[in-house]
mmCIF file as gemmi writes it, N, C-alpha and C atoms, coordinates in Angstrom:
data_model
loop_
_atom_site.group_PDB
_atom_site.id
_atom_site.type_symbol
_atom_site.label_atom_id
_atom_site.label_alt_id
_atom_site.label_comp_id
_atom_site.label_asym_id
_atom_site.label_entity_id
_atom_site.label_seq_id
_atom_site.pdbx_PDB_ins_code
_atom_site.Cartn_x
_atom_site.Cartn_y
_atom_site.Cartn_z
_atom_site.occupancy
_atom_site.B_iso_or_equiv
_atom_site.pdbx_formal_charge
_atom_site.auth_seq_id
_atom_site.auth_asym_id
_atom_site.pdbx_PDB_model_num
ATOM 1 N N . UNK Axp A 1 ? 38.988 1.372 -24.291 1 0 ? 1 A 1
ATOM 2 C CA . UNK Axp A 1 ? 38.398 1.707 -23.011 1 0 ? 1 A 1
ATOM 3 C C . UNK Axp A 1 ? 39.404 1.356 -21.919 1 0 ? 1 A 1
ATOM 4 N N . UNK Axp A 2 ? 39.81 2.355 -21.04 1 0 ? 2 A 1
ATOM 5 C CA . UNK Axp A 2 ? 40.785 2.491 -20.19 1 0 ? 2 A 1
ATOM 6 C C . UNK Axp A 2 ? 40.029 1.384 -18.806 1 0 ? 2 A 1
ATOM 7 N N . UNK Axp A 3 ? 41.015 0.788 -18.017 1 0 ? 3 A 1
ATOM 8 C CA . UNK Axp A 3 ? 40.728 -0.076 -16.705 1 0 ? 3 A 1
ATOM 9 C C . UNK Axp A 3 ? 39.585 0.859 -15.95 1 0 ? 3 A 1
ATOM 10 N N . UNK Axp A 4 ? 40.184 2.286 -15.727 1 0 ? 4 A 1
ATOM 11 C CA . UNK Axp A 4 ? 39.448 2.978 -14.546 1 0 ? 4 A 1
ATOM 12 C C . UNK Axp A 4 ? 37.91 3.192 -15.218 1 0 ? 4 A 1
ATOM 13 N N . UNK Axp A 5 ? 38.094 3.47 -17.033 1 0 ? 5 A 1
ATOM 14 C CA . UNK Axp A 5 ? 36.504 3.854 -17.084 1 0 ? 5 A 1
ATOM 15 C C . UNK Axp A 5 ? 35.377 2.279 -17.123 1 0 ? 5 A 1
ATOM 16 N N . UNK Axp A 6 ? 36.054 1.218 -17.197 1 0 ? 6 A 1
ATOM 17 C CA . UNK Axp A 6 ? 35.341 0.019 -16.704 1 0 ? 6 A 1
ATOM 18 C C . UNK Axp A 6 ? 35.082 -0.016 -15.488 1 0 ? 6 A 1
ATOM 19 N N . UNK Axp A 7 ? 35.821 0.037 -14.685 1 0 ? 7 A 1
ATOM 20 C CA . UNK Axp A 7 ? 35.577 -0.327 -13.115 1 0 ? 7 A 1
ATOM 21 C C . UNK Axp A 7 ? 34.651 0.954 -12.861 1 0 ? 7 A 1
ATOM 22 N N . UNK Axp A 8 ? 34.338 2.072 -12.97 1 0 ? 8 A 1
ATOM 23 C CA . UNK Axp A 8 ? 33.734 2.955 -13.156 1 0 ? 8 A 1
ATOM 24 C C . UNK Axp A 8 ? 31.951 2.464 -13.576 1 0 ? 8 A 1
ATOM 25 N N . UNK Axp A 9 ? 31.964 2.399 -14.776 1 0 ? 9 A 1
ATOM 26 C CA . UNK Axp A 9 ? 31.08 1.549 -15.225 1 0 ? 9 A 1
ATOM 27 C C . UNK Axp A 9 ? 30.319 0.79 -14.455 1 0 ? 9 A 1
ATOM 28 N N . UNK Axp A 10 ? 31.366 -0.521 -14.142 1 0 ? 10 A 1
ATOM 29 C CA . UNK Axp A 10 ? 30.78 -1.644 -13.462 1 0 ? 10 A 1
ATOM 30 C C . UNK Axp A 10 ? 29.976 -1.281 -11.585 1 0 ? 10 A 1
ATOM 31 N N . UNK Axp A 11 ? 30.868 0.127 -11.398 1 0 ? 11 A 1
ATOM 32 C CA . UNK Axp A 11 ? 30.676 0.033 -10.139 1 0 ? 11 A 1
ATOM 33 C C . UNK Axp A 11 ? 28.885 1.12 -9.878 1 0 ? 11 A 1
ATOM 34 N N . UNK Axp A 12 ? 28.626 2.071 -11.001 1 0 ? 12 A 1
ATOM 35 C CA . UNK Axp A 12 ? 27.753 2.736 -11.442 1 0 ? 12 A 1
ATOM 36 C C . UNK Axp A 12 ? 26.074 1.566 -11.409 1 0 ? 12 A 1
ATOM 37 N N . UNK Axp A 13 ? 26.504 0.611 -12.456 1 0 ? 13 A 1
ATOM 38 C CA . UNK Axp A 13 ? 25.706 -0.97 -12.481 1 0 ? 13 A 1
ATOM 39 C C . UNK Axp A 13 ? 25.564 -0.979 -10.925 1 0 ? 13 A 1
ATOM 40 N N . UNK Axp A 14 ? 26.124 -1.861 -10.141 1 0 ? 14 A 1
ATOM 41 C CA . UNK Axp A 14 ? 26.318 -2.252 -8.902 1 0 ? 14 A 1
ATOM 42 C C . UNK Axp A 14 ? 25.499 -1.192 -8.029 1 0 ? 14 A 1
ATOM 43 N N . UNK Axp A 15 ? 25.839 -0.316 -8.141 1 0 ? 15 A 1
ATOM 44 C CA . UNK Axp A 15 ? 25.112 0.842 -7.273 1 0 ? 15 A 1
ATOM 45 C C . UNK Axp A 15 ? 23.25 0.844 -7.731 1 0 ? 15 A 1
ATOM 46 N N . UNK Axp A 16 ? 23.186 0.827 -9.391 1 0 ? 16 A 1
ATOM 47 C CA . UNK Axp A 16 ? 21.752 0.522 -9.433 1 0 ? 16 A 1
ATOM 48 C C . UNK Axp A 16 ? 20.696 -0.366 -9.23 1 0 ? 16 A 1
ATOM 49 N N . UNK Axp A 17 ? 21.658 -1.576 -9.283 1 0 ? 17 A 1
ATOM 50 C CA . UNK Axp A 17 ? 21.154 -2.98 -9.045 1 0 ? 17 A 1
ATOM 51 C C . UNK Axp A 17 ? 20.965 -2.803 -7.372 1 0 ? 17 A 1
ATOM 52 N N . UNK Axp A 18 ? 21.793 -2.154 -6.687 1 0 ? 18 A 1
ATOM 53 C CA . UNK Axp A 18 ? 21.624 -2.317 -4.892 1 0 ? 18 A 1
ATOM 54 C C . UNK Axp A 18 ? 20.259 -1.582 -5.019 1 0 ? 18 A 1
ATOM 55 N N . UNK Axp A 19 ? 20.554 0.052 -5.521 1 0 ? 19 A 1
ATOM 56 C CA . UNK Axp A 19 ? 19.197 0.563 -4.902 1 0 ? 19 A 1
ATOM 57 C C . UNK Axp A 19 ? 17.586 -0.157 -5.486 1 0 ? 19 A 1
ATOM 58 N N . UNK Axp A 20 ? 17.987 -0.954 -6.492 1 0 ? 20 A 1
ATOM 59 C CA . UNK Axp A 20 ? 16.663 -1.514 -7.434 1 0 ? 20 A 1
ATOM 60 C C . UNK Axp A 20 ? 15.894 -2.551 -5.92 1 0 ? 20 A 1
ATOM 61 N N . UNK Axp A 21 ? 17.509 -3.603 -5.597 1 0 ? 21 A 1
ATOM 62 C CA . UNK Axp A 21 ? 16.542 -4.654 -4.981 1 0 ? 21 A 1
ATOM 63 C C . UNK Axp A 21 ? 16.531 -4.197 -3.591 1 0 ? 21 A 1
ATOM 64 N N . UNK Axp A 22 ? 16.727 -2.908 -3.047 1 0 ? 22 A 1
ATOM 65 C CA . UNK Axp A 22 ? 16.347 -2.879 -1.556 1 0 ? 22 A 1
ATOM 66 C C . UNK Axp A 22 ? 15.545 -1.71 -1.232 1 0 ? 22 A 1
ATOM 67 N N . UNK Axp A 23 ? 15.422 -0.814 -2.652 1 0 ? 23 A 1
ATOM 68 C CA . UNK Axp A 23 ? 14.162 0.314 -2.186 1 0 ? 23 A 1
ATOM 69 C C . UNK Axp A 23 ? 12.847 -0.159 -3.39 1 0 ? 23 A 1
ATOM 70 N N . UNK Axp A 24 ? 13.449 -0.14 -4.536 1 0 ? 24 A 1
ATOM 71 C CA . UNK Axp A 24 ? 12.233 -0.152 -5.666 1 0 ? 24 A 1
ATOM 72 C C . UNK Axp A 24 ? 11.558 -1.752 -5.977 1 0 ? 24 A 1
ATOM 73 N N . UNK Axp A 25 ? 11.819 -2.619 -5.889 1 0 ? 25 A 1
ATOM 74 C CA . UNK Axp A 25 ? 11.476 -3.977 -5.68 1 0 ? 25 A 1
ATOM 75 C C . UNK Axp A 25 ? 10.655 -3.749 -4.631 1 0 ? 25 A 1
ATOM 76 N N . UNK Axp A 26 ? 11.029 -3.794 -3.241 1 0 ? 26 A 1
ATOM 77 C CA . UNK Axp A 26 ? 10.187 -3.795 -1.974 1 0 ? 26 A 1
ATOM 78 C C . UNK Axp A 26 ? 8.83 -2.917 -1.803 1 0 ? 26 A 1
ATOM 79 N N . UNK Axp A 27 ? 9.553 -1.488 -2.95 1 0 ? 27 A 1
ATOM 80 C CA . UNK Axp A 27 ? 8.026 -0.684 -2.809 1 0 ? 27 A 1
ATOM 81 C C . UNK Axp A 27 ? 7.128 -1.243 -3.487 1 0 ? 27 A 1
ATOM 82 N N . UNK Axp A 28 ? 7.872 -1.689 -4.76 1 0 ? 28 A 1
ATOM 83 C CA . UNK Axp A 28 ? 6.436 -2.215 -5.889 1 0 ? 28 A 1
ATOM 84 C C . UNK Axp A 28 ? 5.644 -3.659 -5.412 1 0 ? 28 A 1
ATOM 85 N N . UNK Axp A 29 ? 6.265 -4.21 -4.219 1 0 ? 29 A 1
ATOM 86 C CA . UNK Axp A 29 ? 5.07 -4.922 -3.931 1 0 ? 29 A 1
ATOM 87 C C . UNK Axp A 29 ? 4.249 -4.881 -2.747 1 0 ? 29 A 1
ATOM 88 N N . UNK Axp A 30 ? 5.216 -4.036 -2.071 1 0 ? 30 A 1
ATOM 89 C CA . UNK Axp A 30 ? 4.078 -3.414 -0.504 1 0 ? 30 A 1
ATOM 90 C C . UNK Axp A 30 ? 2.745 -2.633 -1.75 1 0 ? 30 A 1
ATOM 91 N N . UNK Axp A 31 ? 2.902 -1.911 -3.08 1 0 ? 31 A 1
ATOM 92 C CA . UNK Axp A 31 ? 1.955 -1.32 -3.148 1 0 ? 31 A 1
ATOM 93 C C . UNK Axp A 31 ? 0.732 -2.404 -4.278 1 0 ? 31 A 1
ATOM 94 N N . UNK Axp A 32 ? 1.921 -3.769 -4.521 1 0 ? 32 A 1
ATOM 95 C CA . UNK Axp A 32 ? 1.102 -4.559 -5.259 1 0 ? 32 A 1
ATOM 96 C C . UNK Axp A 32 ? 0.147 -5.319 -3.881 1 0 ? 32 A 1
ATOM 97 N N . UNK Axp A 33 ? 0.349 -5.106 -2.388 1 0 ? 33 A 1
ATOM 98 C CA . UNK Axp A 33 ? -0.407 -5.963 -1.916 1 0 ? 33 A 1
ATOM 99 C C . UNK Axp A 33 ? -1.579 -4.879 -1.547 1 0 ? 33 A 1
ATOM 100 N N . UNK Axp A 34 ? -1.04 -3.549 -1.241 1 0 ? 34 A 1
ATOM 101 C CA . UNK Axp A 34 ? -2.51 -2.863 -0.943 1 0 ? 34 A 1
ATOM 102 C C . UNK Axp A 34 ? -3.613 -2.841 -1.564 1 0 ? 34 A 1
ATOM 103 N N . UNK Axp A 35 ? -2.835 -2.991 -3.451 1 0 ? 35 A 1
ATOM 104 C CA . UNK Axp A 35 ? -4.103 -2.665 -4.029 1 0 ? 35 A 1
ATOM 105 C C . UNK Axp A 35 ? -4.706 -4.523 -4.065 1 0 ? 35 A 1
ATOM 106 N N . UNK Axp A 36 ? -4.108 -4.872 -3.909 1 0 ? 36 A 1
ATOM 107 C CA . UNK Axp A 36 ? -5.138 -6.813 -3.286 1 0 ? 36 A 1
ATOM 108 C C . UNK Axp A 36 ? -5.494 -6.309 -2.65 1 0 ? 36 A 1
ATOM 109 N N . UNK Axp A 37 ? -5.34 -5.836 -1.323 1 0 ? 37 A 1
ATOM 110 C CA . UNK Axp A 37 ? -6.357 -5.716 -0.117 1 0 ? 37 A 1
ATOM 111 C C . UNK Axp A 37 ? -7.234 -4.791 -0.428 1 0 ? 37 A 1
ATOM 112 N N . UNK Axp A 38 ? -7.329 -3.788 -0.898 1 0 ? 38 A 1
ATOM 113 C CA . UNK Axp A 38 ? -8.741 -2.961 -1.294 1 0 ? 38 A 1
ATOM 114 C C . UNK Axp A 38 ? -9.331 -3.08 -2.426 1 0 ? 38 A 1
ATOM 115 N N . UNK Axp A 39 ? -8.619 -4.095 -3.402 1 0 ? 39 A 1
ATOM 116 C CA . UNK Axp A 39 ? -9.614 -4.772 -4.23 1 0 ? 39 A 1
ATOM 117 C C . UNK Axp A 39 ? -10.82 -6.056 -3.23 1 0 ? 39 A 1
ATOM 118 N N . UNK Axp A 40 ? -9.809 -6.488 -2.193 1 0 ? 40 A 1
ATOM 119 C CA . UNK Axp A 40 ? -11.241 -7.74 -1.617 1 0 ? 40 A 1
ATOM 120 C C . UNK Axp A 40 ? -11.824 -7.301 -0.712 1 0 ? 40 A 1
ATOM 121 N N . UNK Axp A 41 ? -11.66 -5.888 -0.366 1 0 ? 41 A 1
ATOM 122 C CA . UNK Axp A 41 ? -12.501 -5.138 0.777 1 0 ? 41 A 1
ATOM 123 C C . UNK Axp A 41 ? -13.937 -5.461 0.497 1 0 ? 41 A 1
ATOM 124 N N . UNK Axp A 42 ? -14.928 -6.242 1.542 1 0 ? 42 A 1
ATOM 125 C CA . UNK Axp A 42 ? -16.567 -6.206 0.825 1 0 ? 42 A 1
ATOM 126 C C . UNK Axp A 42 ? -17.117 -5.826 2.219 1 0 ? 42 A 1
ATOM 127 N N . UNK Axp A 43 ? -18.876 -5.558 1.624 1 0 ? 43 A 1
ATOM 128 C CA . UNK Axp A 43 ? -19.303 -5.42 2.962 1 0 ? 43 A 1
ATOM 129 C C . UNK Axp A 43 ? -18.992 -6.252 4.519 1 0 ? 43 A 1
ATOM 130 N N . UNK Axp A 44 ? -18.944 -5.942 5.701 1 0 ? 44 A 1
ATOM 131 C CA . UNK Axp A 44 ? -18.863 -6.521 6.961 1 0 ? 44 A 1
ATOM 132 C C . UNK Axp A 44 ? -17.765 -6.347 7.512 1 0 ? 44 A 1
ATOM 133 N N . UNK Axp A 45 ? -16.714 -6.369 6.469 1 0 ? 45 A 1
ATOM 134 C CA . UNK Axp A 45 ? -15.707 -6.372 6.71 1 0 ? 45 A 1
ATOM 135 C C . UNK Axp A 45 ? -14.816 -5.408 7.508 1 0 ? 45 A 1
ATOM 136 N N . UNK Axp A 46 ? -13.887 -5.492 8.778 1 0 ? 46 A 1
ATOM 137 C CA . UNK Axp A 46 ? -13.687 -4.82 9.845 1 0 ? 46 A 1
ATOM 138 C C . UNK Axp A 46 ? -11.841 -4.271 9.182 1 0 ? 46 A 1
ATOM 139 N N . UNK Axp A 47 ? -12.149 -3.044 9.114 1 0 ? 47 A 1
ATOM 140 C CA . UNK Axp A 47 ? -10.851 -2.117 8.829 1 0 ? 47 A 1
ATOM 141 C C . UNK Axp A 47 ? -10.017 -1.433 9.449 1 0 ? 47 A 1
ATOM 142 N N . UNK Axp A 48 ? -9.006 -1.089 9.815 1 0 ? 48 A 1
ATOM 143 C CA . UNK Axp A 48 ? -8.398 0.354 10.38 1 0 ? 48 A 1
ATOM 144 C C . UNK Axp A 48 ? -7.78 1.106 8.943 1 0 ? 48 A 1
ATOM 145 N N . UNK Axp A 49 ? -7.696 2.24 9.326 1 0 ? 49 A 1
ATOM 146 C CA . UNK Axp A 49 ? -7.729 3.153 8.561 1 0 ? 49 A 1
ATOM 147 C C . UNK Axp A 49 ? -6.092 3.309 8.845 1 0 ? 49 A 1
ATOM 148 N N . UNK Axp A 50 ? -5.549 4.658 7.931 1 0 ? 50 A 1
ATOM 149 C CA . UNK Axp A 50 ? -4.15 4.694 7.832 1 0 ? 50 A 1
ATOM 150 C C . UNK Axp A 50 ? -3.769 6.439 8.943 1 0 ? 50 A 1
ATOM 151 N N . UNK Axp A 51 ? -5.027 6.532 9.66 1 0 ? 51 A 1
ATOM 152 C CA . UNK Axp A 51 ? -5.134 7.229 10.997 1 0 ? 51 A 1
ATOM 153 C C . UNK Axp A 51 ? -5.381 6.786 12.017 1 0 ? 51 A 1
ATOM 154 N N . UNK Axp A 52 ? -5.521 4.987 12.152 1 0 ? 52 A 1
ATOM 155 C CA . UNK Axp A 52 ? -5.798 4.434 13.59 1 0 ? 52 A 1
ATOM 156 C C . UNK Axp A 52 ? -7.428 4.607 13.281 1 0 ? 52 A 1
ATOM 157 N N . UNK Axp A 53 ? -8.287 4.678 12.635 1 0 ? 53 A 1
ATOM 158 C CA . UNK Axp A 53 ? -9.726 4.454 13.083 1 0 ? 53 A 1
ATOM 159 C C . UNK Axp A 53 ? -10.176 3.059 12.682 1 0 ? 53 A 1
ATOM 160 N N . UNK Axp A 54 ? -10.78 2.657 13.704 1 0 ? 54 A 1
ATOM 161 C CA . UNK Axp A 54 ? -11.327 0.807 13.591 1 0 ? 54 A 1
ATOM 162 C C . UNK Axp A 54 ? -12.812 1.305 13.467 1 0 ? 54 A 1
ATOM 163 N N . UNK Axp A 55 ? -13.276 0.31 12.012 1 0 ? 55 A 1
ATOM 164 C CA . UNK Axp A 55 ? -14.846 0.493 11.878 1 0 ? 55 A 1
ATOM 165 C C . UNK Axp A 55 ? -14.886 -0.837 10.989 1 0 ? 55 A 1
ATOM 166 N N . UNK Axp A 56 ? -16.335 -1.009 10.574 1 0 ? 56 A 1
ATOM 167 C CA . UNK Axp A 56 ? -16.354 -2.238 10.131 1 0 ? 56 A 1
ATOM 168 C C . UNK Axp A 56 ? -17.206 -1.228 8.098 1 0 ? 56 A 1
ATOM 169 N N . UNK Axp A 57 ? -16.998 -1.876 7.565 1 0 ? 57 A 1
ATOM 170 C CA . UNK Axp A 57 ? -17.379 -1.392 5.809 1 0 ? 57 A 1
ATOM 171 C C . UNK Axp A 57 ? -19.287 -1.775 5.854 1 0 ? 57 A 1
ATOM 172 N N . UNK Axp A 58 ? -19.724 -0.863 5.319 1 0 ? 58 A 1
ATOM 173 C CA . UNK Axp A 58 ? -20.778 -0.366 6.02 1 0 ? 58 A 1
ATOM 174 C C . UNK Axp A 58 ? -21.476 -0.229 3.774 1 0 ? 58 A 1
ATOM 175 N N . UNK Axp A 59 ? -20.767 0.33 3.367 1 0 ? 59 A 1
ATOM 176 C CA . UNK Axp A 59 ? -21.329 0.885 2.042 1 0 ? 59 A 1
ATOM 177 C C . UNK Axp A 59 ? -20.24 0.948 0.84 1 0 ? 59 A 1
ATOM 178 N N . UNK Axp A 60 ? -19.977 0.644 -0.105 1 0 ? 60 A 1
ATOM 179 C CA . UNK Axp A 60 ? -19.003 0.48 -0.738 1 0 ? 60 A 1
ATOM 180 C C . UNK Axp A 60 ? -19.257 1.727 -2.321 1 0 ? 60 A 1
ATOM 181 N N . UNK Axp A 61 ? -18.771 2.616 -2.587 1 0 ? 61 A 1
ATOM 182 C CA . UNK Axp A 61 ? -18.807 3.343 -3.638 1 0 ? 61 A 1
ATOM 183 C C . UNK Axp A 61 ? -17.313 2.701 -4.96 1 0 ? 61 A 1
ATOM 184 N N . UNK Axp A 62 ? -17.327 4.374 -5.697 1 0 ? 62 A 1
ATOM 185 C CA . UNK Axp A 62 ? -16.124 3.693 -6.735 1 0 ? 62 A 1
ATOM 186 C C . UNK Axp A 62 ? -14.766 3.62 -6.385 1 0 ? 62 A 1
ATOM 187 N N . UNK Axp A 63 ? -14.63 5.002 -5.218 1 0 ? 63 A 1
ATOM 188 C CA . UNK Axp A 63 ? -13.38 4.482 -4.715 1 0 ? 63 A 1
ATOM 189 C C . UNK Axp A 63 ? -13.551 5.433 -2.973 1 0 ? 63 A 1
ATOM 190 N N . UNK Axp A 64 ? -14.827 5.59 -3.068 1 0 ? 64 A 1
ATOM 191 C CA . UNK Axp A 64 ? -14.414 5.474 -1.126 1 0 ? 64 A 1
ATOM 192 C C . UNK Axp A 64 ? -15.272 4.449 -0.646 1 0 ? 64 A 1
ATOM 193 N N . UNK Axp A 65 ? -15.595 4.404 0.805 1 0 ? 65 A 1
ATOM 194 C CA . UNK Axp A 65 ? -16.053 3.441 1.568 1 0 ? 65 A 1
ATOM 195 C C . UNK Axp A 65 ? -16.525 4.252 2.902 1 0 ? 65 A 1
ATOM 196 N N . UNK Axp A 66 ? -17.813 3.61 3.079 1 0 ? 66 A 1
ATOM 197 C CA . UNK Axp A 66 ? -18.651 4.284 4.347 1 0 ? 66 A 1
ATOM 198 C C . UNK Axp A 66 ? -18.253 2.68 4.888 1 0 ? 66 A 1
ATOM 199 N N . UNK Axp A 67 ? -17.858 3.843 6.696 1 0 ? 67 A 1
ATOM 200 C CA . UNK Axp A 67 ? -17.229 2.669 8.06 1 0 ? 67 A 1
ATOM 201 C C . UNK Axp A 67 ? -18.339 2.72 8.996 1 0 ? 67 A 1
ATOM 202 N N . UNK Axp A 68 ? -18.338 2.239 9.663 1 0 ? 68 A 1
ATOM 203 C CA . UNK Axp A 68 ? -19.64 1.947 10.551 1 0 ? 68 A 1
ATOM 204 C C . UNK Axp A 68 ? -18.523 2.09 11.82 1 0 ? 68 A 1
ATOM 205 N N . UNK Axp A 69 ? -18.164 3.66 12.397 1 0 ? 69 A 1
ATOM 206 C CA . UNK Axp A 69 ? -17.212 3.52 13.514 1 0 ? 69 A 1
ATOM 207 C C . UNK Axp A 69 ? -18.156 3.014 14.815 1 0 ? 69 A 1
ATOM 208 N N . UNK Axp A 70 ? -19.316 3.493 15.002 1 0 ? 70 A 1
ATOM 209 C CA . UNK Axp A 70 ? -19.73 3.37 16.451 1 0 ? 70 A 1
ATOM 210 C C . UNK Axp A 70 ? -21.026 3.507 15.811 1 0 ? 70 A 1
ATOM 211 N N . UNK Axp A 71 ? -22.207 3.188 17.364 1 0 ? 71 A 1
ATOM 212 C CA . UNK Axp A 71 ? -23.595 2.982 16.74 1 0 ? 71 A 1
ATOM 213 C C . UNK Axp A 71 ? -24.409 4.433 16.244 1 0 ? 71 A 1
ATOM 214 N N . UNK Axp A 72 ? -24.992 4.687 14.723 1 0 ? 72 A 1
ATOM 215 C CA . UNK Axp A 72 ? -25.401 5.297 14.089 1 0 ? 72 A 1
ATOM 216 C C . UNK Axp A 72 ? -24.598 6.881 14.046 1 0 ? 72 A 1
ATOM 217 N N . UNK Axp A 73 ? -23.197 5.961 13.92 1 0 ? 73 A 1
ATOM 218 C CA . UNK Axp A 73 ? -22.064 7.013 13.51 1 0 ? 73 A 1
ATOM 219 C C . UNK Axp A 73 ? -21.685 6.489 12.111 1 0 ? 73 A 1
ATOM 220 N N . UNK Axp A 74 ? -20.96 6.503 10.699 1 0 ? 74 A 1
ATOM 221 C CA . UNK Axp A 74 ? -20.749 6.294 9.689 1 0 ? 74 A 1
ATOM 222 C C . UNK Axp A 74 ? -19.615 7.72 9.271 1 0 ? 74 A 1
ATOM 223 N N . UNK Axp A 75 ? -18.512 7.15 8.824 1 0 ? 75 A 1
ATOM 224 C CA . UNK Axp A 75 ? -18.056 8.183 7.869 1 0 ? 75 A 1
ATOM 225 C C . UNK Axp A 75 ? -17.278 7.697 6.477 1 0 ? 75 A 1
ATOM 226 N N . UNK Axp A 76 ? -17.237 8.107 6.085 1 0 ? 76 A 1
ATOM 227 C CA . UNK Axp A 76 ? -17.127 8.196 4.532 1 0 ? 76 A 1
ATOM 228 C C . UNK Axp A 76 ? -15.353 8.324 4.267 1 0 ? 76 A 1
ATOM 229 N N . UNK Axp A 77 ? -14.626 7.564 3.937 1 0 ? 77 A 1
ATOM 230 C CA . UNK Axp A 77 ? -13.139 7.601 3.659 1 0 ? 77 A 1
ATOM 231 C C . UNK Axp A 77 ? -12.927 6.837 2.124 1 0 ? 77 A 1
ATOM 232 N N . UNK Axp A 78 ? -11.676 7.564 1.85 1 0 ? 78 A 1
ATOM 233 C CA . UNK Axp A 78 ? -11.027 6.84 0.375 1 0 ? 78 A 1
ATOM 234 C C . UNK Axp A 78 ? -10.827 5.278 0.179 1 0 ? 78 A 1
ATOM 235 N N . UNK Axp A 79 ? -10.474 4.515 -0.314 1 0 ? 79 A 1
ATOM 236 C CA . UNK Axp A 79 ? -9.969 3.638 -0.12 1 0 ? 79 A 1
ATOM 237 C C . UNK Axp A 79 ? -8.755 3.374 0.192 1 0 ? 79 A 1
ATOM 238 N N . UNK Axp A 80 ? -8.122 3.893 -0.644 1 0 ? 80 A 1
ATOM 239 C CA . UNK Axp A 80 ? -6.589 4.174 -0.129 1 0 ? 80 A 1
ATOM 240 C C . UNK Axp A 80 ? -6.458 4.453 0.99 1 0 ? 80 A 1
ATOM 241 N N . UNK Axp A 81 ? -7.31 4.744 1.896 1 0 ? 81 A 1
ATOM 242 C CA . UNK Axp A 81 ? -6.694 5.129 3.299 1 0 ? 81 A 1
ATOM 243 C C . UNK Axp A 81 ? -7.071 3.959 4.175 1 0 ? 81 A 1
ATOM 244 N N . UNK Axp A 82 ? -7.323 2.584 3.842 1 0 ? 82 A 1
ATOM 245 C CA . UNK Axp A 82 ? -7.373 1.674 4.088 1 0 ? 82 A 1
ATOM 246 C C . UNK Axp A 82 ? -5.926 1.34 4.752 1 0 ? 82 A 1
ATOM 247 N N . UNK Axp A 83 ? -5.457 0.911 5.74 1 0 ? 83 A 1
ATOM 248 C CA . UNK Axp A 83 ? -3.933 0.31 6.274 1 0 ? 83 A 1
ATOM 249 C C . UNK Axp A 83 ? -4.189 -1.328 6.43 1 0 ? 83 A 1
ATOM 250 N N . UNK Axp A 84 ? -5.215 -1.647 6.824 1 0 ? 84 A 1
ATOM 251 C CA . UNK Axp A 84 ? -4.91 -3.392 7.095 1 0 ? 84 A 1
ATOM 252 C C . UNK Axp A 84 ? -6.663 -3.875 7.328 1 0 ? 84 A 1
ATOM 253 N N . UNK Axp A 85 ? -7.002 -5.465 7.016 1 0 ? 85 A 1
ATOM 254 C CA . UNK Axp A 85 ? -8.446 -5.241 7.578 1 0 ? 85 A 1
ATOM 255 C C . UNK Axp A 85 ? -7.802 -6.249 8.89 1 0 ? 85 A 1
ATOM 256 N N . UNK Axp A 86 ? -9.249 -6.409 9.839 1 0 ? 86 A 1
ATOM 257 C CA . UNK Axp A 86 ? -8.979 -6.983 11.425 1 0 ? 86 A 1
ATOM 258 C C . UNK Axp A 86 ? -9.511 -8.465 11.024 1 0 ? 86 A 1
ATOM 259 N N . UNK Axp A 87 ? -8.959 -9.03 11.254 1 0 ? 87 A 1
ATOM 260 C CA . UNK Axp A 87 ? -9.114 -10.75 11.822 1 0 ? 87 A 1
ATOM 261 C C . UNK Axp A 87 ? -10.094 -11.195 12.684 1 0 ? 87 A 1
């Protein structure tokens, strides 16, 4: 095995290891924390959505969720479209 097809090699490695720990590492746990957060989603609990809508969890199904936006308004969204709950 010739110098250039090592350094070749090594530099191929290097390139996968960069993109591993600064795109695919970081995604797999932004998406390991969403699914925590819409696993502890329960009733009362105050949400925004991943369109800006603030409502509070109103009804819980298998995988959507009725919001309680305003008084004897309710709509019905995925879970996944969950972005953060409110404090």
């Amino acid at each position: 095995m010739s110098s250039s097809v090592l350094w070749t090699v090594v530099y191929m490695v290097a390139i996968v290891a960069i993109i591993y720990l600064l795109i695919i590492r970081p995604q797999k746990k932004r998406q390991k924390d969403h699914e925590k957060l819409i696993n502890e989603i329960s009733l009362g609990v105050e949400i925004v959505t991943i369109g800006g809508i603030h409502g509070e969890v109103s009804r819980i199904k298998d995988d959507t969720l009725w919001i309680k936006i305003s008084n004897n308004v309710e709509i019905e969204i995925e879970k996944s479209a969950v972005n953060r709950t409110v404090s």
